[in-house]
C-alpha positions as CSV (number, residue, x, y, z in Angstrom):
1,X,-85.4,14.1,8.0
2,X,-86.1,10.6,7.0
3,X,-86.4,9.9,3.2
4,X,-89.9,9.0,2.3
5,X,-91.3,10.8,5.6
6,X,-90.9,13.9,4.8
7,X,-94.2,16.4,4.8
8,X,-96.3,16.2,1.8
9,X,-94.8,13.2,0.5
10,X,-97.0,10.7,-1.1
11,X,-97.4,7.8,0.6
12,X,-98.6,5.3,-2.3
13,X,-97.6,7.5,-5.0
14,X,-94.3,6.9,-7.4
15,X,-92.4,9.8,-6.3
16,X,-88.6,10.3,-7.1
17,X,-86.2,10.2,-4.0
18,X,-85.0,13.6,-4.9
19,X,-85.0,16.0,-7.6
20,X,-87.9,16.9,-9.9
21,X,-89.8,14.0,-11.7
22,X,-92.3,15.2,-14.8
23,X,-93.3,13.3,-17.8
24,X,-93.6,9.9,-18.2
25,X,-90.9,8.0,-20.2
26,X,-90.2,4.7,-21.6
27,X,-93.3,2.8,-20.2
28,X,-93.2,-1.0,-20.7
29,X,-93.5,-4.2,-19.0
30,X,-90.6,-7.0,-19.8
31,X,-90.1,-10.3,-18.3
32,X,-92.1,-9.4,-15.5
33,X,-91.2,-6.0,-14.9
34,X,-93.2,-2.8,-14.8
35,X,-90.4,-0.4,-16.1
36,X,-91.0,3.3,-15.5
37,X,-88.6,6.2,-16.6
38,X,-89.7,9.7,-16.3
39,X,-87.9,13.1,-17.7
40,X,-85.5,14.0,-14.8
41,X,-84.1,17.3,-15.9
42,X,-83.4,15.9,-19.6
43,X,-82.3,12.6,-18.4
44,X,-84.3,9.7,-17.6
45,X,-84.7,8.4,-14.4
46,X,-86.0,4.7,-13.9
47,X,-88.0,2.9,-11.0
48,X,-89.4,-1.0,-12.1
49,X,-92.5,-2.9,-10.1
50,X,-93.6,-6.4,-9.9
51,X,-97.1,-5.0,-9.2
52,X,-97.7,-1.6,-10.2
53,X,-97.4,-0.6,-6.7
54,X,-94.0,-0.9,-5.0
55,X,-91.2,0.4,-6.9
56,X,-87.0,-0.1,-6.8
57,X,-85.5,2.9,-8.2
58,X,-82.8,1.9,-10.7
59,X,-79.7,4.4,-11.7
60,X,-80.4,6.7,-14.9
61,X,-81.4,4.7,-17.7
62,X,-80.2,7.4,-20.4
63,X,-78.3,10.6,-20.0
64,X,-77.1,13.2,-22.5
65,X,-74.4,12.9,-25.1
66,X,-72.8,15.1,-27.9
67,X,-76.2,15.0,-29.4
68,X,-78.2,16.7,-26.7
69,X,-80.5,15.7,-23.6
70,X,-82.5,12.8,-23.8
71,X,-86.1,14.3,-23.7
72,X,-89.6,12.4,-23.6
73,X,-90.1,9.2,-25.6
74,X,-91.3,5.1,-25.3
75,X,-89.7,1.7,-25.3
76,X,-90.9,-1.5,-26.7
77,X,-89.7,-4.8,-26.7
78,X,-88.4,-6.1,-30.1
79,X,-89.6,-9.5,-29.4
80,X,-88.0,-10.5,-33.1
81,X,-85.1,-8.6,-32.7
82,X,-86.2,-6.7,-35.9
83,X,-83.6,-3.9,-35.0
84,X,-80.9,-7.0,-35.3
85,X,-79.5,-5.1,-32.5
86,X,-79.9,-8.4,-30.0
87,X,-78.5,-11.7,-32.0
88,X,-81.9,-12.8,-32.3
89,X,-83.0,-12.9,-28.9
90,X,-86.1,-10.5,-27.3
91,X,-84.5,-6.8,-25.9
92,X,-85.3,-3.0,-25.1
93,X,-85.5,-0.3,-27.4
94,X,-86.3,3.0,-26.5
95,X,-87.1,5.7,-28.5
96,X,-86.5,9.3,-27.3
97,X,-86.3,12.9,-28.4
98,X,-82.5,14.1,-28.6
99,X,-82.5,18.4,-27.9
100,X,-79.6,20.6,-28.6
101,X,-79.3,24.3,-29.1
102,X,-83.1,24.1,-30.5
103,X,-82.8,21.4,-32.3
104,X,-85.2,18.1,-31.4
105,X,-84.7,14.4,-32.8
106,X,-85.8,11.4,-32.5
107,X,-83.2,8.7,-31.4
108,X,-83.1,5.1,-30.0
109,X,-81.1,3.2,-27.6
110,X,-81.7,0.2,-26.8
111,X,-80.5,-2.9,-23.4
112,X,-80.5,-6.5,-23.8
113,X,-80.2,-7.4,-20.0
114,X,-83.4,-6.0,-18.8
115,X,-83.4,-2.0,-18.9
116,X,-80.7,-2.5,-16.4
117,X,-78.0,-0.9,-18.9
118,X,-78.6,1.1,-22.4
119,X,-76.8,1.6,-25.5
120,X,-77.0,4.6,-27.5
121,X,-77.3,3.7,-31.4
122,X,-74.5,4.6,-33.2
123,X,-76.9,5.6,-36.1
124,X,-78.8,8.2,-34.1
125,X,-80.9,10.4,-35.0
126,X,-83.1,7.9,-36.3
127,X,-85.3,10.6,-37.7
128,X,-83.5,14.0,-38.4
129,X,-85.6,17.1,-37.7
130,X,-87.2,18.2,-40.7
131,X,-87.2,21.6,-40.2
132,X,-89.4,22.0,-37.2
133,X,-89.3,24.2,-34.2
134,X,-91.4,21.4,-31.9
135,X,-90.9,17.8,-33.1
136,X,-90.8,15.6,-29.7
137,X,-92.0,13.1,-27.4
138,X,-92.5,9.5,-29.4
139,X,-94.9,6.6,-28.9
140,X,-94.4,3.3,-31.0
141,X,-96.0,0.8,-31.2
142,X,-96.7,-2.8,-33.1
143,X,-99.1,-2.2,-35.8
144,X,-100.5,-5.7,-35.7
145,X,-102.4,-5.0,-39.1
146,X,-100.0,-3.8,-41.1
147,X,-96.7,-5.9,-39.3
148,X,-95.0,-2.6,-39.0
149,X,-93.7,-0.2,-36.1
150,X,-95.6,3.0,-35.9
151,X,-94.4,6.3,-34.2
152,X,-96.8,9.2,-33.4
153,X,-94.6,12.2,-32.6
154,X,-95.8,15.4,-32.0
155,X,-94.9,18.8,-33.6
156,X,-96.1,21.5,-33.0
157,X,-100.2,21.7,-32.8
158,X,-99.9,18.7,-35.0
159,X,-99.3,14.4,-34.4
160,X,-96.8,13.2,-37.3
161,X,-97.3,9.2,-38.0
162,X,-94.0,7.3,-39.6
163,X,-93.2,3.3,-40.1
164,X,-91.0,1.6,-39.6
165,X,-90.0,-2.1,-40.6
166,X,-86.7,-2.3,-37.9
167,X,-87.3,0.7,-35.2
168,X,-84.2,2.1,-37.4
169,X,-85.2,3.3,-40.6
170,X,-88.4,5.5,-40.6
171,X,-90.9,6.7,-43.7
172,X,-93.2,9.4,-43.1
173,X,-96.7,8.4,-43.4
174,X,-99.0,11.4,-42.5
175,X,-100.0,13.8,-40.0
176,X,-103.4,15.3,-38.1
177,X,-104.6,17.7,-36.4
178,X,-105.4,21.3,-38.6
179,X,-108.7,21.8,-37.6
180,X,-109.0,18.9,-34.7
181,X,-109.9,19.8,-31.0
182,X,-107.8,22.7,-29.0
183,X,-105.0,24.3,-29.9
184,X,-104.7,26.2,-27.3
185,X,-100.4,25.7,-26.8
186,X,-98.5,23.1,-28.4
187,X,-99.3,19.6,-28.4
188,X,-96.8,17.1,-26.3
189,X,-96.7,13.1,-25.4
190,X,-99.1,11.5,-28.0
191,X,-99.9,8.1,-27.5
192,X,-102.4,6.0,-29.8
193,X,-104.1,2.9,-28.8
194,X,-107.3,0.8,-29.5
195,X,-109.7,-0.1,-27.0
196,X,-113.6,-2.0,-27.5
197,X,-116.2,0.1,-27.0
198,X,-118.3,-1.1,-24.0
199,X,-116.4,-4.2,-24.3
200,X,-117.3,-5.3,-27.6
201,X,-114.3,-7.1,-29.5
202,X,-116.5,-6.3,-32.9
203,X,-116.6,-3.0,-31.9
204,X,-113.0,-1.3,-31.9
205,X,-111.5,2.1,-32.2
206,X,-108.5,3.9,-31.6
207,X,-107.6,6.6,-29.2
208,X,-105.3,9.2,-30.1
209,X,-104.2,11.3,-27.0
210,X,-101.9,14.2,-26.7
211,X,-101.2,16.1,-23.8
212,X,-101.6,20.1,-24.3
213,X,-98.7,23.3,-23.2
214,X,-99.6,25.9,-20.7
215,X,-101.5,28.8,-22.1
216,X,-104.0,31.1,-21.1
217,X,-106.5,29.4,-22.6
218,X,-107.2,26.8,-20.2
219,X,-105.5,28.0,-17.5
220,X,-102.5,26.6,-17.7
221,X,-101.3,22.9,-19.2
222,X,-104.2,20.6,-19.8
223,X,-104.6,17.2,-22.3
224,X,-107.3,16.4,-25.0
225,X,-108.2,12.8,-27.0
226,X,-109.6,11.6,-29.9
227,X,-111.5,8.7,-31.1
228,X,-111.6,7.1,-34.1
229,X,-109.8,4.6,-37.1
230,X,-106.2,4.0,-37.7
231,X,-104.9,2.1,-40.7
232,X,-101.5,2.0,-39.8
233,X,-100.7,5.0,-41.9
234,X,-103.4,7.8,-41.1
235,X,-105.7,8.6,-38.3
236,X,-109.1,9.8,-39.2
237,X,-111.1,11.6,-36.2
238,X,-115.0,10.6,-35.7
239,X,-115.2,13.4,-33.2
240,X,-117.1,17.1,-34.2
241,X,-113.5,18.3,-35.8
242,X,-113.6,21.3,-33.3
243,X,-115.1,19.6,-30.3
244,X,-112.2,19.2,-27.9
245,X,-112.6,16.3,-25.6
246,X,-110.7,16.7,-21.9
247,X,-108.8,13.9,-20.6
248,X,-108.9,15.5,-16.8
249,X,-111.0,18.1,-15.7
250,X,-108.1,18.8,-12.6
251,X,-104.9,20.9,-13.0
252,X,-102.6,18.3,-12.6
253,X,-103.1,15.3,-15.0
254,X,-100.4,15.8,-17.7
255,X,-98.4,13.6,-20.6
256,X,-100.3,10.6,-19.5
257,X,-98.7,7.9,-21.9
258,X,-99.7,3.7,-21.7
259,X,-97.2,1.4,-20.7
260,X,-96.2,-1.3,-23.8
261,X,-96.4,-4.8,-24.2
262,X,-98.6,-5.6,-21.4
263,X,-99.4,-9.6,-21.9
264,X,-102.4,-10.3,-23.5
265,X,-104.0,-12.5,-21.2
266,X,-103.9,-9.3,-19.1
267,X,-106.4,-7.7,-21.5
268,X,-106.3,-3.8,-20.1
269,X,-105.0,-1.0,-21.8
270,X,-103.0,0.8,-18.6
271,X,-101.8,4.7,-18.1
272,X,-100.7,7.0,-15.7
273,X,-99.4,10.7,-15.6
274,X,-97.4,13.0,-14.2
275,X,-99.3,14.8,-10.9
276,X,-98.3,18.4,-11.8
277,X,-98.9,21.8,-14.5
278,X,-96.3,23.6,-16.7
279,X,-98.0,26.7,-15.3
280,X,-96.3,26.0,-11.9
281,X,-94.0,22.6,-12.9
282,X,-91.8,22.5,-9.6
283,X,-92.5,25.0,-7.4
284,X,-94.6,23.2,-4.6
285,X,-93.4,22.8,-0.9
286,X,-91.8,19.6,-1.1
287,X,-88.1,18.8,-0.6
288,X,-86.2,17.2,-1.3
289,X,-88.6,15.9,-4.2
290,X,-90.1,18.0,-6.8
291,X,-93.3,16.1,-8.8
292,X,-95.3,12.5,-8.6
293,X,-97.3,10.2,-10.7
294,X,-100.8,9.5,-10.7
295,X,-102.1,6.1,-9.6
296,X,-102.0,3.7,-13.0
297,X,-105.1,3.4,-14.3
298,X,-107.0,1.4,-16.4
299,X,-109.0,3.0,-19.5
300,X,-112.0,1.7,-21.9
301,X,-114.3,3.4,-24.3
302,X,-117.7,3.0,-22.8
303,X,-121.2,4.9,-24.0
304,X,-122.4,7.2,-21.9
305,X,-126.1,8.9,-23.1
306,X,-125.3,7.9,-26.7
307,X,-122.1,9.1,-26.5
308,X,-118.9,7.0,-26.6
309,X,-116.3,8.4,-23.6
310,X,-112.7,7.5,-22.4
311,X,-113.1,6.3,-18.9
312,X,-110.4,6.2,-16.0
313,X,-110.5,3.5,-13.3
314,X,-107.6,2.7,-11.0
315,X,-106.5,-0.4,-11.5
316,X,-107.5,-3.2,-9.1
317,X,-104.3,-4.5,-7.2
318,X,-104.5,-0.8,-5.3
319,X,-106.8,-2.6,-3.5
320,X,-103.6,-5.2,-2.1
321,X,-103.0,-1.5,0.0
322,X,-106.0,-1.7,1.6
323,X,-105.8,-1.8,5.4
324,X,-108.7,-1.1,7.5
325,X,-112.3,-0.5,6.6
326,X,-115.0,2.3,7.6
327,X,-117.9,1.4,6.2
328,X,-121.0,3.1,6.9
329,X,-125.0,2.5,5.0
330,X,-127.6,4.4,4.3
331,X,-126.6,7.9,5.9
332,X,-128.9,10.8,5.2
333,X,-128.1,14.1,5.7
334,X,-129.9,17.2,4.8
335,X,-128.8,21.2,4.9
336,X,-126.0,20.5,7.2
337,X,-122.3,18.6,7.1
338,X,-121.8,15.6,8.8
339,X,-118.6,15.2,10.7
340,X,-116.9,11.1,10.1
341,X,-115.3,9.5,13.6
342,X,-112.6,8.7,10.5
343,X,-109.4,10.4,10.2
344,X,-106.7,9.9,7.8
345,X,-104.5,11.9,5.4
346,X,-103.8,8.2,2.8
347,X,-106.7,6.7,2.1
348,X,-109.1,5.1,-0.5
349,X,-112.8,6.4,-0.2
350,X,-115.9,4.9,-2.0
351,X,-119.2,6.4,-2.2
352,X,-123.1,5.8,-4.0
353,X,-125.3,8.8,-3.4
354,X,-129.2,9.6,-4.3
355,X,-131.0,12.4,-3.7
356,X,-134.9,13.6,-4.9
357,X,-134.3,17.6,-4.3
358,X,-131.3,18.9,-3.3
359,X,-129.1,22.0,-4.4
360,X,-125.7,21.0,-3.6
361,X,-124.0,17.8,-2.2
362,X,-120.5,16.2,-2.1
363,X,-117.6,15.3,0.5
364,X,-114.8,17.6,1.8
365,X,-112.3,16.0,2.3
366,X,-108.8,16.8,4.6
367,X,-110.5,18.4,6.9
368,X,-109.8,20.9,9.7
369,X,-111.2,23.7,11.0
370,X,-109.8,26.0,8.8
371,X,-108.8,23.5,5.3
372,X,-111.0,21.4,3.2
373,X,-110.7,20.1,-0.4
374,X,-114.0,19.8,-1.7
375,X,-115.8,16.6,-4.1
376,X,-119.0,17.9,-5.5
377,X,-122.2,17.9,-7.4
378,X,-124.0,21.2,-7.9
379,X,-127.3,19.7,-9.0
380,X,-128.9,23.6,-10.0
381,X,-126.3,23.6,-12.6
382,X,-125.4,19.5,-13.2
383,X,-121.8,20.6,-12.6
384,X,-119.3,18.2,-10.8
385,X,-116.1,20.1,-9.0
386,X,-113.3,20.0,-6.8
387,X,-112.7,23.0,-4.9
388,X,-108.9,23.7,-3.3
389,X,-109.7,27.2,-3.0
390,X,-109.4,26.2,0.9
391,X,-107.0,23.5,0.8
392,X,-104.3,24.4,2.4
393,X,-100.7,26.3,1.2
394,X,-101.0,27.8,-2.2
395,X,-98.8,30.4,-2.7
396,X,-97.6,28.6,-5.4
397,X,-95.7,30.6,-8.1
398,X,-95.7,30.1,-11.4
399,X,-92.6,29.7,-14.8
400,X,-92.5,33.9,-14.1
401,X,-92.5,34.3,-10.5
402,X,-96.0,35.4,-10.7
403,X,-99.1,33.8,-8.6
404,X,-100.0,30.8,-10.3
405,X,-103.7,30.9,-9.4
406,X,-103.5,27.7,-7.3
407,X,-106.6,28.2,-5.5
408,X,-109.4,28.0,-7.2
409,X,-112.8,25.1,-8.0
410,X,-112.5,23.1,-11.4
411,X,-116.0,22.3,-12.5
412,X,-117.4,19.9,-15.4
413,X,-121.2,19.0,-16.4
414,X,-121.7,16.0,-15.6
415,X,-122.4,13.6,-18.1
416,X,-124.7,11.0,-16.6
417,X,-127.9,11.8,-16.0
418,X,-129.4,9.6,-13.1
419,X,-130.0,10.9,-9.9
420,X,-127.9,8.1,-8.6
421,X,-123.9,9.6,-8.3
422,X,-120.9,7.4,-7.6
423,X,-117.5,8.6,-6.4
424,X,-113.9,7.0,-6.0
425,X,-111.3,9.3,-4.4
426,X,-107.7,8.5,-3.8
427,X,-106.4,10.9,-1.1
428,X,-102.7,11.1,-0.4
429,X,-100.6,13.4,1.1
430,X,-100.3,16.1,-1.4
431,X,-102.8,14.7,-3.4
432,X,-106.8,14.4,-4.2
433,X,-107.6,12.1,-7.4
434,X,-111.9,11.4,-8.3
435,X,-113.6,9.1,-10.2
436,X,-117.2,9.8,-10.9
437,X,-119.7,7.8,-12.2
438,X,-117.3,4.5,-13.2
439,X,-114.5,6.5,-13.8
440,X,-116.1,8.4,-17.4
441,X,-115.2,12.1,-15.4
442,X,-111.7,12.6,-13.8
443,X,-110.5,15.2,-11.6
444,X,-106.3,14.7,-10.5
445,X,-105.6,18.2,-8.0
446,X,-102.5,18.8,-6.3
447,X,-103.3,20.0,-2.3
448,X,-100.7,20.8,0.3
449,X,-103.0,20.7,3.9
450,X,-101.8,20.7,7.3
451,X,-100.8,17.7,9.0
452,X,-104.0,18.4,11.1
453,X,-106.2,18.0,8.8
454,X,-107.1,14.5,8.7
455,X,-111.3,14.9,8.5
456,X,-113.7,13.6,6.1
457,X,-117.3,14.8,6.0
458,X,-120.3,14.9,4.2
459,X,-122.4,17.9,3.2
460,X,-125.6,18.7,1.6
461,X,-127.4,22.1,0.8
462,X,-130.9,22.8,-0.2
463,X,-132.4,19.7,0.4
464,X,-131.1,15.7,1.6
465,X,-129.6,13.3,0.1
466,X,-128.7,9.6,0.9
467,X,-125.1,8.1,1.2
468,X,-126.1,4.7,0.4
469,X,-123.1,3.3,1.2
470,X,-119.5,5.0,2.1
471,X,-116.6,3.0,2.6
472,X,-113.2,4.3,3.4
473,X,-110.0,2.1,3.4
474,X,-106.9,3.2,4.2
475,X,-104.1,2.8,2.1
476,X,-100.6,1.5,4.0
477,X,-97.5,2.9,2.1
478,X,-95.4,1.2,-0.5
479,X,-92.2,2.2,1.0
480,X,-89.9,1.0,3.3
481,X,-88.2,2.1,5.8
482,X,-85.7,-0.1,7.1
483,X,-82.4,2.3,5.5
């Protein structure tokens, strides 16, 4: 079988050509390069983009050593070459968690000809474990304020802040979370940013994000964020201490990290994560690939009913994929579904719906007669879902062997309260990712339908509602196939 044709493979998502792809590592853009590694079995592997869309896979860009596997971590450019590890020009450094027999450390390495080779310091571990079980996954970045690095690393159901003037030598500055949003498993990939609320450069805050273990709890791995101030030392949470706020309300959304040193005149703050759940990390029907990214998207603090939010929107040059348009205005339909003439299994979908009374309303979407992955509003109880309960294979098993409870609808109130909904769904082949209402509610599901199921169509119950406008592009694929 072809590479990059096989079933279920995505068509515009990054994917690895073999072998299983999880967290995002080392995210940063150089010299007009999109670099992105990603945990490949404790090594990372490393694709780089021009455009955030098409991706060259490169060879590993770090691999174990006598100190361990290289786990999760960043990279930054050192613009000033305040690691003196690059003669004074601009390079790479990349800052990662060394593991051995238990043991978890953070360590650099760093490449001064464009990511395309790495040096391990000769100093490493940068910072020693300090006697903890779970002390992983970096993020640093420049603290403008304060001219200092700062690294958020996480440990255990805690985020542990240091400086450092050089990336090299590291002071321990403080640490959050006792008390702070879920604890439901151990917290993983932090990452700490600020972004304007609704735009307003007088109006700034910081983000502090971590990503959250599988547990019972919430049904398997999940990821929380907070807002509020960061000095450069400690970060002080504005949030309800025990309110938890979710990044995703899907299964598979997890150690979303931002890529570093995007160019100013670019002026977003830019994520994506990896498309899967520690409850069930590899075990989906896909060959020889295990695991996939999200699409990139772009975030911003925006106020929703008095209430400042993280929204998710993907990021505008998806739309260079577009290829042809459906487009239909102004389509009511009441107590039935509404079968599309369109059929597709990539695609982009758009849609602006009102209603007066209705119960129930949404899109399925990869449709046949028999599969269906569902985008909803229950209006009774102001819940948005997605439903895969239908959506083809899901005898997926999970870390035990076990059933991994695959099948099943996520549901979130919804937090806008207009009887005006808007939806953005990217569909790919193994994947379903929605936007509601600008992006301030998320939902990233994992599906696995038949090749036969290429239908979209619209449904209401208990009333009618209007699909002012629907538009559907689809979405040509960023690989090629001449090899």
């Amino acid at each position: 079988m072809t590479l990059y044709r096989e079933p279920y493979r995505p068509r515009y998502h990054l994917s690895a050509p073999s072998g299983p792809m999880s967290d995002p590592n080392g995210m940063v853009f150089f010299e007009g390069e999109y670099h992105q590694c990603y945990q490949y079995t404790g090594r990372w592997g490393h694709a780089v983009s021009r455009d955030l869309l098409h991706w060259e896979h490169l060879p590993l860009a770090l691999v174990g050593d006598e100190l361990g596997d290289t786990w999760s971590g960043s990279a930054v450019v050192d613009r000033r070459d305040a690691s003196g590890l690059f003669g004074g020009a601009p390079g790479l450094v990349a800052i990662f968690t060394h593991y051995k027999d238990g043991l978890q450390s953070q360590s650099i390495a760093y490449s001064a000809d464009r990511g395309r080779t790495w040096t391990k310091y000769a100093g490493n571990p940068v910072i020693p474990n300090p006697g903890l079980k779970d002390f992983r996954d970096p993020k640093v970045i420049w603290h403008e304020e304060t001219e200092r690095w700062v690294m958020v690393v996480s440990a255990d159901r805690r985020a542990l802040f240091y400086s450092s003037p050089n990336l090299i030598d590291w002071t321990f500055e403080s640490e959050f979370g006792e008390g702070q949003g879920s604890h439901a498993a151990v917290w993983e990939c932090p990452d700490l940013f600020p972004l304007p609320v609704d735009g307003r450069t007088d109006d700034v805050r910081w983000v502090l994000h971590v990503s959250i273990g599988d547990n019972e709890e919430t049904d398997g791995s999940t990821a929380q964020y907070f807002i509020g101030s960061f000095d450069g030392r400690r970060f002080k949470n504005e949030l309800p201490e025990a309110e938890a706020r979710w990044t995703d309300f899907g299964q598979d959304f997890y150690a979303a990290v931002s890529y570093s040193d995007l160019p100013a005149s670019d002026g977003r703050r830019i994520w994506l994560g990896w498309m899967s759940n520690w409850m069930y990390p590899f075990d989906a029907p896909t060959s020889p690939w295990k695991g996939a990214m999200s699409v990139p998207r772009s975030l911003a603090l925006r106020t929703e009913g008095g209430t400042v939010r993280l929204s998710q929107e993907p990021i505008a040059e998806l739309q260079r994929l577009r290829a042809s348009e459906t487009r239909l205005r102004d389509v009511e339909v009441r107590d039935s579904t509404l079968t599309l003439e369109y059929r597709g299994i990539a695609y982009e979908l758009e849609a602006t719906v009102e209603w007066e009374r209705a119960n129930e309303f949404g899109i399925r979407l990869r449709t046949s007669e028999r599969e269906a992955t569902v985008a909803g509003f229950d209006v009774r109880t102001g819940e948005l879902y997605l439903d895969r309960t239908r959506s083809g294979f899901s005898d997926i098993r999970n870390r035990s062997g076990g059933p991994a409870r695959f099948a099943k609808r996520f549901r979130a109130p919804r937090f806008r309260e207009t009887q005006v909904l808007t939806l953005r769904a990217f569909v790919d082949a193994s994947s379903v990712e929605l936007f509601f209402d600008g992006g301030i509610q998320a939902f990233t599901s994992l599906v696995y339908p038949s090749p036969e199921s290429d239908g979209v169509e619209l449904f209401a119950i208990g009333g009618g509602v209007l699909f002012r406008e629907l538009k559907i592009y689809d979405l040509q694929t960023i690989w090629r196939f001449d090899t």
